[in-house]
N, C-alpha and C positions, 0 to 999 in steps of 0.2 A: 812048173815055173821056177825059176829058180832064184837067188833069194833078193839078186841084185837087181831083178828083173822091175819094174813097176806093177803094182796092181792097182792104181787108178790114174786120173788125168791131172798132170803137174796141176799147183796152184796157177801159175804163169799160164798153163793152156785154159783152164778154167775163167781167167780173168778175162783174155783175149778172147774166146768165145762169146762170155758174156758180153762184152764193151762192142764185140759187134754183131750181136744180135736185134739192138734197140730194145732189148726187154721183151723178144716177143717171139712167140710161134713161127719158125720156119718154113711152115704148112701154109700155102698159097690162098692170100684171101683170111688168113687165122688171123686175128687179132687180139686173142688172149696173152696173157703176160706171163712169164715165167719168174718174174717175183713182183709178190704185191704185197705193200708193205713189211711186215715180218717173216711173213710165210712165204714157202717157194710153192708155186702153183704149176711149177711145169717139169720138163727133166734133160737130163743131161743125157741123149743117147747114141749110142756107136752105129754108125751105116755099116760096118762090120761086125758082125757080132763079136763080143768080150768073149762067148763060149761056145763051145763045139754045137752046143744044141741049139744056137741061136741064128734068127737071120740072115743069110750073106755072108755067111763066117766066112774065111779065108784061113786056111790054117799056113800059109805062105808068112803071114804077117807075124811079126816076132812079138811082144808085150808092150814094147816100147809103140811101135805104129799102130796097136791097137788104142792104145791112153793118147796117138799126137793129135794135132789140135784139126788134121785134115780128115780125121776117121768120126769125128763130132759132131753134133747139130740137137741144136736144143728144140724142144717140140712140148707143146704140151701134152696133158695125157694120153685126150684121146686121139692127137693124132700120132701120137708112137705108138698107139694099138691097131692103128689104120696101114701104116707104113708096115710093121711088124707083124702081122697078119696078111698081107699077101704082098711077101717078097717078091714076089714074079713082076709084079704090078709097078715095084716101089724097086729099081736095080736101085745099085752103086751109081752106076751114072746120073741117073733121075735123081739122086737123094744128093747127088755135090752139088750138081745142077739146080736143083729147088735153095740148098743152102748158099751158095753162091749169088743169085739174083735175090735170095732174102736181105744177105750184106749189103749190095748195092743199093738197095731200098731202104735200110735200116736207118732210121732215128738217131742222131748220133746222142749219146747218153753226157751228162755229167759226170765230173772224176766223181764226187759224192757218190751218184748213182749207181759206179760200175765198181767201187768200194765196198759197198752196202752190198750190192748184190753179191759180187764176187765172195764175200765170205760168208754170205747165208749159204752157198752153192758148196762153197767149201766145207762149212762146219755141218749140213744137214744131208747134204746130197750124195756125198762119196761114202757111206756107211756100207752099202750092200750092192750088190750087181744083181740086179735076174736073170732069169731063165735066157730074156731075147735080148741080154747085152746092155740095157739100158741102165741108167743109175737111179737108185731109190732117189725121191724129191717130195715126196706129200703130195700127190696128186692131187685135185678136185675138180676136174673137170669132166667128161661126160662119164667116163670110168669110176670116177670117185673112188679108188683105192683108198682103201679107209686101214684095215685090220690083216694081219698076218694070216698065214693059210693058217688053220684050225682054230682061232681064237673067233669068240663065241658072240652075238651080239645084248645077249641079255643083261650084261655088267652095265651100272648105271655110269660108270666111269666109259666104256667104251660105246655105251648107247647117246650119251653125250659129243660123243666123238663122231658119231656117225650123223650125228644132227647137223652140228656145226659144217661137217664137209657137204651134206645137203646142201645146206644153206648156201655154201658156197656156191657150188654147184648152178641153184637155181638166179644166183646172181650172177654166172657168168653165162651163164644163156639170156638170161633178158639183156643184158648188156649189148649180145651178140644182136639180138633182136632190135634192140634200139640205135642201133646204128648201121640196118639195114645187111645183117648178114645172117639171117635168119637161112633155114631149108629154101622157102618161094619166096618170092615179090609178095610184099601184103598191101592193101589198100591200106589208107592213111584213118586218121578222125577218131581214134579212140581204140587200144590194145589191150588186151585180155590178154595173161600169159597163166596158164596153170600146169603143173608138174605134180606127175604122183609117181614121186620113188619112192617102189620098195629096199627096205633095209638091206637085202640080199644083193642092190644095185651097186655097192660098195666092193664089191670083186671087179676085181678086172676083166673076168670072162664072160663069156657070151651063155646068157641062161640057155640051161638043155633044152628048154622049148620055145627056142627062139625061129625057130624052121616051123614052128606051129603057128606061130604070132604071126608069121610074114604068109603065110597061108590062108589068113584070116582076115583081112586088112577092113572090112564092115564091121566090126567086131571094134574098130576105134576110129570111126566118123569123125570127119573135121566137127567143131562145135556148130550146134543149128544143123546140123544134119543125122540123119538116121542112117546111111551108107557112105562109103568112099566113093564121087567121084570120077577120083584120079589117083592109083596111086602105085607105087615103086619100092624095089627095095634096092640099095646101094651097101658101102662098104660100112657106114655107122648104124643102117637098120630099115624099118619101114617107114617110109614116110604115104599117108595119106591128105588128101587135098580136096576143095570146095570146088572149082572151076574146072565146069564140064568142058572146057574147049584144048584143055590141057596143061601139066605143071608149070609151063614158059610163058603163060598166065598168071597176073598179078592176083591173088586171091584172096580171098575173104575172108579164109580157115582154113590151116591145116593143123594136123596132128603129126608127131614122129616118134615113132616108140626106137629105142637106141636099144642096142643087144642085148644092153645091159639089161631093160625089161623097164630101166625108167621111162614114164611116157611124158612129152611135153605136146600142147595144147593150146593153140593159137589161135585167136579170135581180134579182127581188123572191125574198123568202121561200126562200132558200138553207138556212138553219137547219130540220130537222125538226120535228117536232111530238110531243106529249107528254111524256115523260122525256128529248127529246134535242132539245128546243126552242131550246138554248142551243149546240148541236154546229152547225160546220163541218165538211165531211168535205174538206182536201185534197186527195186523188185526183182528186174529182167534182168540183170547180173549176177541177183544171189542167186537167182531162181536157176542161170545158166552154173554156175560152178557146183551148186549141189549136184544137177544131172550130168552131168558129164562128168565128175569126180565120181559118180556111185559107176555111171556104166565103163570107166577107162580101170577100175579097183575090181571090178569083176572079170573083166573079159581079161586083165592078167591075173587074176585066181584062176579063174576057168582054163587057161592057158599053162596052170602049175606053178606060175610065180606068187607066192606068199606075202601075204603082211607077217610083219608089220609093215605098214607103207605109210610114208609122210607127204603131206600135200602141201605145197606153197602156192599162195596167187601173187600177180603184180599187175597193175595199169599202167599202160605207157600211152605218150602223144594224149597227155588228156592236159596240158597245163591250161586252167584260164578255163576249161570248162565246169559246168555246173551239174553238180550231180542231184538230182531231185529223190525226194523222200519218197515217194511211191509212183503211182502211173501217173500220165498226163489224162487230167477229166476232158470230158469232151468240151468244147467251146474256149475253154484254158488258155488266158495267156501267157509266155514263156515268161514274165519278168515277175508274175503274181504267183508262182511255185516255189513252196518251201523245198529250202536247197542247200549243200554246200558247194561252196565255189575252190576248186583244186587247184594248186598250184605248185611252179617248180618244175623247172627240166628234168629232173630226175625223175625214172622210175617211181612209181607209191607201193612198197612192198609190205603186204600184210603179215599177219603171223603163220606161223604152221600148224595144222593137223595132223593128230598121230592116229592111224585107224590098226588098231593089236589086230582087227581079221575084218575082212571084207564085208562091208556092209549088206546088210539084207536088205532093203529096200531104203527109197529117195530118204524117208522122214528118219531111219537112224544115220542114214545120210546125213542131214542136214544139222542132229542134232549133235556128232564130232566136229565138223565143220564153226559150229553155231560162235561159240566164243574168241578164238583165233580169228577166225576171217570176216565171218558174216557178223559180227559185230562192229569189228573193229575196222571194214568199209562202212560200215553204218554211221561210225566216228566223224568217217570222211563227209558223210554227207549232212553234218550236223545234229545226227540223233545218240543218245547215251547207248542204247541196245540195236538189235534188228527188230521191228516192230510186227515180223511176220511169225512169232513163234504167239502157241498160247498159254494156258496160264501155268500149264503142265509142263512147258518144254516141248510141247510139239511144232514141227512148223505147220504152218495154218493155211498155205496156199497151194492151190494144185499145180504140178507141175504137167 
């Protein structure tokens, strides 16, 4: 390249970009944002590849039409690992084509907005190119690119680092969740969302035993089930599913484990029906997140994907219902159960679990689990602790 040449994209094409994006994924149906407050959560990337080893390169195009603002389109992460991973799928045409009807669709932004945005993109984004052309951005989306290739995750400085882009992470899937762009159709009345990323989930690559995972698909049951089924592998991963009539079925549960090896965990219609329409039963939701957090942390050990693994939960579609302190007795009326009563449009996102290696069984399950989640749902429902452990730390109910 030579010296006059450009090695990224003007400030000007960066602005212009952004100001008509609407702040948002490109990728059809995406509704993740490529800056969310201070941090850029998405990226800046070339339908041409920047380098001979990248996607769709053109080696026709001189420096300058590789940086113009026609070779561009912003994506979040994972869908520029989606796009960028199978070129054949994803041409040049299809990729102006998706950025072009994104613009027409686009949000129009605030000069503030496009400001703001324009120089986070600027000051954090144009530092490095990779491999497939794309511009570093702090990703945290399904990819969750966290740490440089050889840096190690045991530093309490980069293990914190790895948290925080979890977290992100796990917020912007329930988000997705909550506003209906979830993998399936779920039924309504009450959302269970649990996530167990492994640490190792923070690569951008597809774990080596991810041809093993998708070979296996019983091995990660929608919740309330002991097999998948329905279930599929596509370009983000395997998804498995509750409703035996088929995925274009609104469903009950499903589960999708992403390449990355992180699995997400989806559970609909928690709240009963008829005169307890409005009831949570605490029991029966710790009692679900401990078993299916021990069997989704095995079957990716068994699988070759490693802890440490972090576990987030979230309730969604629960505003205004009542979550009762243990089972409903028989004869019971709904207004005479101790309860708390939930509220708020928003998501209720608990704490996280860190498991350093794959649980042995439900009850050292239950006992990482205990204080982050299973207590502090317990919160929700008006009690100080979880009342199901005993006086030793164990949990005291069969699963």
């Amino acid at each position: 390249m030579k010296a006059s040449e450009p090695k990224r994209p003007s400030d000007t094409v960066i602005k212009r970009l952004f100001a008509r994006s609407g702040n948002r994924c490109a990728y059809p149906k995406c509704t993740a944002e490529i800056v969310h407050g201070e941090t850029i959560v998405g990226e800046v990337c070339h339908i041409k590849a920047a380098s001979p080893n990248g996607p769709r390169y053109d080696p026709r195009l001189t420096a300058a039409d590789r940086h113009n603002y026609d070779n561009l389109i912003l994506l979040c992460g994972n869908h520029h690992t989606v796009v960028d991973d199978d070129p054949e799928a994803f041409t040049v045409e299809r990729l102006s084509k998706m950025k072009l009807e994104h613009e027409q669709r686009g949000t129009t932004l605030s000069d503030d907005e496009i400001v703001h945005g324009t120089r986070l993109l600027i000051d954090k984004s144009v530092t490095a190119v990779n491999q497939s052309g794309g511009i570093t951005a702090h990703t945290v989306h399904q990819t969750i690119n966290v740490h440089p290739p050889g840096a190690q995750t045991g530093g309490h400085a980069d293990r914190q680092s790895i948290l925080a882009r979890i977290r992100k992470f796990h917020r912007e899937r329930v988000e997705r969740i909550a506003t209906g762009a979830a993998p399936v159709a779920l039924l309504d009345n009450g959302i269970l969302a649990i996530h167990v990323v492994p640490f190792d989930a923070v690569s951008a690559r597809q774990v080596p035993s991810f041809d093993e995972i998708a070979r296996r698909p019983n091995e990660f049951p929608p919740i309330m089930d002991s097999a998948a089924r329905n279930s599929k592998i596509d370009y983000e991963g395997l998804l498995t599913a509750s409703n035996a009539e088929g995925l274009s079925k609104p469903q009950r549960a499903y589960t999708f484990v992403f390449r990355s090896g992180a699995v997400e965990a989806v559970a609909s219609s928690l709240a009963g029906g008829g005169r307890w329409q409005d009831l949570l039963v605490l029991p029966k939701i710790q009692a679900t997140i401990i078993k299916y957090t021990y069997i989704y942390a095995n079957a990716l050990n068994s699988s070759g994907v490693e802890a440490p693994m972090a576990v987030l939960v979230s309730l969604l579609d629960v505003d205004s219902k009542k979550l009762l302190q243990d089972f409903i007795p028989n004869g019971a009326r709904p207004e005479d159960l101790p309860c708390g009563v939930l509220s708020g449009s928003k998501p209720l996102q608990f704490g996280e679990a860190i498991f350093e290696t794959a649980p042995t069984d439900f009850r050292e399950c239950a006992k990482v689990l205990r204080r982050p989640i299973l207590d502090h749902l317990a919160n929700a429902a008006g009690l100080a602790s979880s009342p199901y452990f005993d006086a030793a730390g164990n949990y005291a109910l069969e699963l």
